[in-house]
C-alpha positions as a printed NumPy array, in Angstrom:
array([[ 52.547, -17.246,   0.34 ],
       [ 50.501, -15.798,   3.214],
       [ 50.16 , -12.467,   1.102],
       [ 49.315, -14.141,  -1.343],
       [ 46.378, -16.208,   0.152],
       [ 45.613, -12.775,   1.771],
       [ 45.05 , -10.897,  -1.212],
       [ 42.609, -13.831,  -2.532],
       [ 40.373, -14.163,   0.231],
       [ 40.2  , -10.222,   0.293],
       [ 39.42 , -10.058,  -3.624],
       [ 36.292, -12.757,  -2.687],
       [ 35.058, -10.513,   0.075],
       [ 34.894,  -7.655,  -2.078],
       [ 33.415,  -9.754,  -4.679],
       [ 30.662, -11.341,  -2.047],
       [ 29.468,  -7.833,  -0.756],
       [ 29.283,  -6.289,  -4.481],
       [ 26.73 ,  -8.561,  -5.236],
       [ 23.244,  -8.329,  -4.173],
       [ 21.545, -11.125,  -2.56 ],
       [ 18.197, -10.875,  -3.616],
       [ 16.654, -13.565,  -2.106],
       [ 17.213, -11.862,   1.365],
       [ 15.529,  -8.383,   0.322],
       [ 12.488,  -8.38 ,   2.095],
       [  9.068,  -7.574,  -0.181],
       [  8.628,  -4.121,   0.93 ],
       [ 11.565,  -3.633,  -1.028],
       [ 10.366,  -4.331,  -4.166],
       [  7.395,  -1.349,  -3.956],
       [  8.12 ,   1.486,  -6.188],
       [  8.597,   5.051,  -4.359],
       [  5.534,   6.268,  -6.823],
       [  3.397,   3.609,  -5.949],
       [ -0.313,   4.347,  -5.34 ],
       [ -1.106,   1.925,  -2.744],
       [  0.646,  -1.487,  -1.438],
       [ -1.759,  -4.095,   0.2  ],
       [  0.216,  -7.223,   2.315],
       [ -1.697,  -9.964,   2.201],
       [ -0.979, -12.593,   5.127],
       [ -3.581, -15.006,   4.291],
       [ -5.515, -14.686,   0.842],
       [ -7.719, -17.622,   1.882],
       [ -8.951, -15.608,   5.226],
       [ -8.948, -12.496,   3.35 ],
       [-11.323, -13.611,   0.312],
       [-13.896, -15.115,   2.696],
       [-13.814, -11.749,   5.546],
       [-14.414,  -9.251,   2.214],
       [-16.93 , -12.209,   0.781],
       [-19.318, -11.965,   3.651],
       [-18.861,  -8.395,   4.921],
       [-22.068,  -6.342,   4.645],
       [-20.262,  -2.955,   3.431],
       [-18.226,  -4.101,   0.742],
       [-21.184,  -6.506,  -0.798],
       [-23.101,  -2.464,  -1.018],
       [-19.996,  -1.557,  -3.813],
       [-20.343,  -4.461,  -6.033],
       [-22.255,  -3.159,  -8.516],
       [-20.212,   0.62 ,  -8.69 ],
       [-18.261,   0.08 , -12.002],
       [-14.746,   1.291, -10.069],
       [-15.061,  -1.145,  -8.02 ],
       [-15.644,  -3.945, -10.455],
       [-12.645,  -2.494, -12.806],
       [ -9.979,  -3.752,  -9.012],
       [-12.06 ,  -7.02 ,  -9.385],
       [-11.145,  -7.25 , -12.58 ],
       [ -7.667,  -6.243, -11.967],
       [ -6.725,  -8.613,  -9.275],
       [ -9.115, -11.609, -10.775],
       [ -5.761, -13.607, -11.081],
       [ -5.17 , -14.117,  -7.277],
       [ -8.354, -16.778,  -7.654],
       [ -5.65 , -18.944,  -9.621],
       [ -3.327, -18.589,  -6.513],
       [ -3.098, -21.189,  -3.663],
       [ -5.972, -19.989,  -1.236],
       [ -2.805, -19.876,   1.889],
       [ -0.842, -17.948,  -0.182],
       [  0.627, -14.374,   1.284],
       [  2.426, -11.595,  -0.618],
       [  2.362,  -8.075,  -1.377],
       [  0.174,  -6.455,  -3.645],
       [  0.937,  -3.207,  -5.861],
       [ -1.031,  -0.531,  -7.716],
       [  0.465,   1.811, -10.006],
       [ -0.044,   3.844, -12.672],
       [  1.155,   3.379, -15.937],
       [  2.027,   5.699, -18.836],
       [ -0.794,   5.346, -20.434],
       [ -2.541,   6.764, -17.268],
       [ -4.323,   3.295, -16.278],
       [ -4.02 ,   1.302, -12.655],
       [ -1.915,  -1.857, -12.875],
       [ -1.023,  -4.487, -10.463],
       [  1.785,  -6.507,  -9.222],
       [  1.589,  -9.443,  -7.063],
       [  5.4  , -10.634,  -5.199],
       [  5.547, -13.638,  -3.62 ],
       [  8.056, -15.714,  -1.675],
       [  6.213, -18.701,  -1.35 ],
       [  6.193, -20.519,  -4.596],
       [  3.682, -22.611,  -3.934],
       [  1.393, -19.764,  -4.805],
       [  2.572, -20.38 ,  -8.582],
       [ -0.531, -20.112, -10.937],
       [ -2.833, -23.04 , -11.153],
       [ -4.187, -22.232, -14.796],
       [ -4.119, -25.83 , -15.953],
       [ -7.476, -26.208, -15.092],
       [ -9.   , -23.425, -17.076],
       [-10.513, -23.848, -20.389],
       [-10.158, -20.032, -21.461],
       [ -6.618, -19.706, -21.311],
       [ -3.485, -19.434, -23.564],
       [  0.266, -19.701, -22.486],
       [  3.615, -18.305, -23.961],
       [  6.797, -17.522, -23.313],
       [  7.633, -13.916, -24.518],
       [ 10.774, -11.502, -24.161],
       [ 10.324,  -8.142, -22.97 ],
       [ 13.007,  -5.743, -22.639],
       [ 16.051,  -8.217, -22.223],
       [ 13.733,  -9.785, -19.345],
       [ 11.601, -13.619, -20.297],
       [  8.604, -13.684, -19.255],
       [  5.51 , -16.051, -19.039],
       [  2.511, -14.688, -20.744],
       [ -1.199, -16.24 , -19.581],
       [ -4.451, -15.133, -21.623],
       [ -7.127, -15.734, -18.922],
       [-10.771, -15.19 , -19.562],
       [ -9.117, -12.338, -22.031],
       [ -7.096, -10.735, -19.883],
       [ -3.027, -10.852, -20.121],
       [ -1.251, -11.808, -17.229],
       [  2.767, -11.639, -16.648],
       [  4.788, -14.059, -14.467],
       [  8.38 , -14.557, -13.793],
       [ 10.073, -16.424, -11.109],
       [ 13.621, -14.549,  -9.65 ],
       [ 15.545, -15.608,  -6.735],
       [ 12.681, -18.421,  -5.908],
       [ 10.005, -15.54 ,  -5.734],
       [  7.455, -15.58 ,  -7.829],
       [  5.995, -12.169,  -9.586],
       [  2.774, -11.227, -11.323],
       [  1.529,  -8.703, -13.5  ],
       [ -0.972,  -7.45 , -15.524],
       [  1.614,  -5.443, -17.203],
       [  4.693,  -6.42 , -18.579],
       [  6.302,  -2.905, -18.226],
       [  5.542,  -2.953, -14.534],
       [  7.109,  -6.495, -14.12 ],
       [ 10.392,  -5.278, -16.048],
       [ 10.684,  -2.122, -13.576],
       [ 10.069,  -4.071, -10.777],
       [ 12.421,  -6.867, -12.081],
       [ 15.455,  -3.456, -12.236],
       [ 14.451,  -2.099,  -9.192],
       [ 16.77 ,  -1.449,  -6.408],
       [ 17.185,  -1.053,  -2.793],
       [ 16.781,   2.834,  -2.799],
       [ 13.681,   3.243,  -5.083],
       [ 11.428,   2.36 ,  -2.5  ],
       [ 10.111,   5.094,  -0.015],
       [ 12.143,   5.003,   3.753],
       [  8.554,   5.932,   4.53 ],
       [  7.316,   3.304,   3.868],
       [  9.203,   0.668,   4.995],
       [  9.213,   1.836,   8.281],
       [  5.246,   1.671,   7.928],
       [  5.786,  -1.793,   6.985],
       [  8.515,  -3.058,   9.542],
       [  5.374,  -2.658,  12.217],
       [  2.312,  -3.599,  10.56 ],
       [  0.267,  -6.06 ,  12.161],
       [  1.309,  -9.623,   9.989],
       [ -1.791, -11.185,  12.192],
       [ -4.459,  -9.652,  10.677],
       [ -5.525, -10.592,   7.085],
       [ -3.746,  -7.379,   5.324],
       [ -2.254,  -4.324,   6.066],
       [ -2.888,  -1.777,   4.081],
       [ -0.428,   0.753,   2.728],
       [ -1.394,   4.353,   0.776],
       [  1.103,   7.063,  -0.764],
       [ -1.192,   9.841,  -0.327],
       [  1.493,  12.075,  -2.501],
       [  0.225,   9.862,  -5.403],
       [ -3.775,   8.927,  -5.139],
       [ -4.861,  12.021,  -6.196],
       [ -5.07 ,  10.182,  -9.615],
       [ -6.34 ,   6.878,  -7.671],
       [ -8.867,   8.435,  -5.756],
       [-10.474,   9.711,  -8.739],
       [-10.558,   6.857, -10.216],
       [-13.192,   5.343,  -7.955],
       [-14.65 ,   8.996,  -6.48 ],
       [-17.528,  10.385,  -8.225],
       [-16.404,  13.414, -10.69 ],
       [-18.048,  16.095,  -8.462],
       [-16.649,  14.846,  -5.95 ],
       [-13.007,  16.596,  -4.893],
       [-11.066,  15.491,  -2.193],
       [ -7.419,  16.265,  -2.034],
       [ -5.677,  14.096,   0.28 ],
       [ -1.845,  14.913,  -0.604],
       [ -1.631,  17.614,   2.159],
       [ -2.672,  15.437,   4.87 ],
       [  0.926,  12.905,   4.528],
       [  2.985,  10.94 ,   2.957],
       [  2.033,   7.706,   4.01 ],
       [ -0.934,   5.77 ,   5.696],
       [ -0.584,   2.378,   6.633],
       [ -4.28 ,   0.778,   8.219],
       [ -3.992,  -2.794,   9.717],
       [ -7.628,  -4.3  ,   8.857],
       [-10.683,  -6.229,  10.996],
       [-12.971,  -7.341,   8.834],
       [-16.577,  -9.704,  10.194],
       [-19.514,  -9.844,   8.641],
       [-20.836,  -6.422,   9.923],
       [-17.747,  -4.121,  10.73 ],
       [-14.873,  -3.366,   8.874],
       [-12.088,  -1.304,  11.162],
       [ -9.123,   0.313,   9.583],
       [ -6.579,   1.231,  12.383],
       [ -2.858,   2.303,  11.876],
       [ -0.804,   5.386,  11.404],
       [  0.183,   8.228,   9.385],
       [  3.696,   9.864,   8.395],
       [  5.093,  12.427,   7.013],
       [  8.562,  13.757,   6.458],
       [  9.577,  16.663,   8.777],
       [ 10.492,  18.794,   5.545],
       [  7.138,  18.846,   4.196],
       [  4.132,  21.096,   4.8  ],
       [  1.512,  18.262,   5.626],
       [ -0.883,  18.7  ,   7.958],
       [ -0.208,  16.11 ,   9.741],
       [  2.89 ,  18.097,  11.22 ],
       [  0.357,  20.348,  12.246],
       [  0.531,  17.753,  15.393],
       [  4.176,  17.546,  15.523],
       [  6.096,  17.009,  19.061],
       [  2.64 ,  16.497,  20.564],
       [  0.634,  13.217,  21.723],
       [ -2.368,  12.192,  20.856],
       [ -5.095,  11.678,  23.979],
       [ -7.759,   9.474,  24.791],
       [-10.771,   9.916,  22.451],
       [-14.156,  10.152,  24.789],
       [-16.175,  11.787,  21.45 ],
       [-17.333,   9.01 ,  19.629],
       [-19.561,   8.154,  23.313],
       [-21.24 ,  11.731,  22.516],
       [-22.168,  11.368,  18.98 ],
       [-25.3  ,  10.528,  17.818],
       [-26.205,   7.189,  16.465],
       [-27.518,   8.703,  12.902],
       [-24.205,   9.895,  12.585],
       [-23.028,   8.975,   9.443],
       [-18.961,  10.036,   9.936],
       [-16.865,  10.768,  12.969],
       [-13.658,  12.908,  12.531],
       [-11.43 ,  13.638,  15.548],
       [ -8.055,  15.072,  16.198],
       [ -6.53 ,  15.454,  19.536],
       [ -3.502,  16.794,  21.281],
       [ -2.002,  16.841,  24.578],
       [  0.305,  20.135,  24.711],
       [ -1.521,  23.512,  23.784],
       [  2.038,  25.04 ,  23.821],
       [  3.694,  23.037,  21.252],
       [  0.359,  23.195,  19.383],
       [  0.083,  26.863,  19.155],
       [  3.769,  27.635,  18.117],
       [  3.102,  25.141,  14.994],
       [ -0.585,  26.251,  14.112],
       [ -0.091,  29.179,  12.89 ],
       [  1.68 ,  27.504,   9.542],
       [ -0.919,  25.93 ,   8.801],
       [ -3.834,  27.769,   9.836],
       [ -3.467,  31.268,   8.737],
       [ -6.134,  31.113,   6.18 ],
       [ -8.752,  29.607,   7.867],
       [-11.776,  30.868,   9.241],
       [-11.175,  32.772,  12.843],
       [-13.707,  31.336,  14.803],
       [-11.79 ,  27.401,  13.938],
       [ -8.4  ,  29.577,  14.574],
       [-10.175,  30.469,  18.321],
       [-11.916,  26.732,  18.452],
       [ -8.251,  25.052,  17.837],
       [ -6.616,  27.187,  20.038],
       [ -8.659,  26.489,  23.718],
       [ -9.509,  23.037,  23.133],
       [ -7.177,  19.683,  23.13 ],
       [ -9.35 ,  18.138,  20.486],
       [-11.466,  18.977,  17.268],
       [-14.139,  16.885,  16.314],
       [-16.457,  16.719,  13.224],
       [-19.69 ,  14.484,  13.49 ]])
């Protein structure tokens, strides 16, 4: 008999730990390896009103890529204003930005009863049911799963989210996200590998900037008042890749005195430094071999390189 019961409770162990439980995988989780950018939102209500009121993002209201996010993300206006979440852009097959909205709070569920302009279904997609909302025109996906609710503007990009597991989301990442800064009204995360295609997207057409070499990842932590807006957070990279960031690897970075020296016309501030020329000579030569000499000789006596 004691075999016996011994045998059952080891079949339900092996049972419990086969099966996923969902409802303790954190949101970071649940962002796509190939996503283009990942913003947490810890308060949507303090966010709204900081980008409302802040003197350099009322200047991009009237460029078109910025009014084609605002239409993108119009559906968080239906959300509870405390409501907190993650955010997703990516890009679909047929080469446009969509978004994704995760939640854990259902309280954030849509309040669309209000609206005149709307239409509601239920629809099945893929072996997955769905709710389907026609606001103002525009189609918007929702599905609640293990008491988290998800939203979409694309049903294909709900269903791969819905399949998703553990391992398709960048290590990367998540380490960028175990340490972001939950006080401040969003953190936002970039996969630099993939917004080539966002950047231009909302870059003028003359205008090339590759940004794929730098890292993998950037994660800012944001500050936003009427007038200043400060991004401040870090950048990664994995040790196997040529990014320039590695460029700095094994070194520290040192207090920055430059910004007291440039002018006050300025219109951009770039600055790198480093505390070990040693370190930072062995590794420069990777990366620097085809640039100009005289930045070869500037990098090479200096513990910082600035660009005003």
């Amino acid at each position: 008999m004691r075999l016996r019961g011994f045998l059952i409770l080891l079949t339900i162990l092996i049972l419990s730990c086969g099966r996923e439980d969902k409802k303790n995988i954190p949101l970071s989780d649940y962002v796509p390896h190939n996503a283009l950018a990942a913003i947490q939102i810890n308060n949507l209500a303090s966010l709204i009103d900081s980008l409302e009121n802040n003197e350099f993002i009322s200047r991009l209201e009237n460029l078109e890529s910025y009014k084609a996010i605002i239409d993108k993300i119009a559906f968080l206006e239906q959300l509870d204003r405390e409501s907190n979440g993650m955010l997703v852009f990516s890009k679909s097959e047929r080469d446009s930005v969509e978004v994704l909205f995760i939640s854990d709070t259902l309280s954030n569920m849509f309040h669309v009863d209000s609206l005149r302009n709307k239409y509601a279904e239920l629809i099945s997609f893929d072996n997955q049911t769905f709710d389907k909302y026609i606001v103002n025109d525009k189609a918007i996906y929702s599905s609640v799963v293990d008491n988290r609710l998800f939203i979409s503007t694309s049903a294909e990009l709900l269903d791969d989210n819905l399949q998703q597991t553990e391992g398709d989301t960048s290590v990367l990442f998540k380490r960028l996200y175990a340490i972001a800064d939950k006080n401040k009204p969003a953190n936002l995360f970039l996969n630099l590998k993939e917004n080539e295609y966002l950047l231009s997207q909302i870059t003028s057409d003359s205008l090339h900037i590759s940004i794929s070499k730098f890292s993998d990842w950037v994660y800012f932590d944001t500050e936003i008042r009427t007038d200043f807006l400060a991004l401040s957070g870090l950048a990664v990279s994995n040790d196997s890749t040529t990014k320039y960031l590695n460029l700095f690897k094994d070194t520290e970075p040192l207090p920055n005195a430059t910004p007291f020296f440039a002018p006050l016309e300025s219109e951009s501030l770039l600055t790198y430094t480093f505390n070990d020329q040693r370190v930072f000579k062995k590794i420069k030569n990777t990366f620097l071999a085809k640039c100009p000499k005289t930045i070869r000789s500037l990098i090479r006596w200096k513990k910082s390189v600035s660009y005003v």
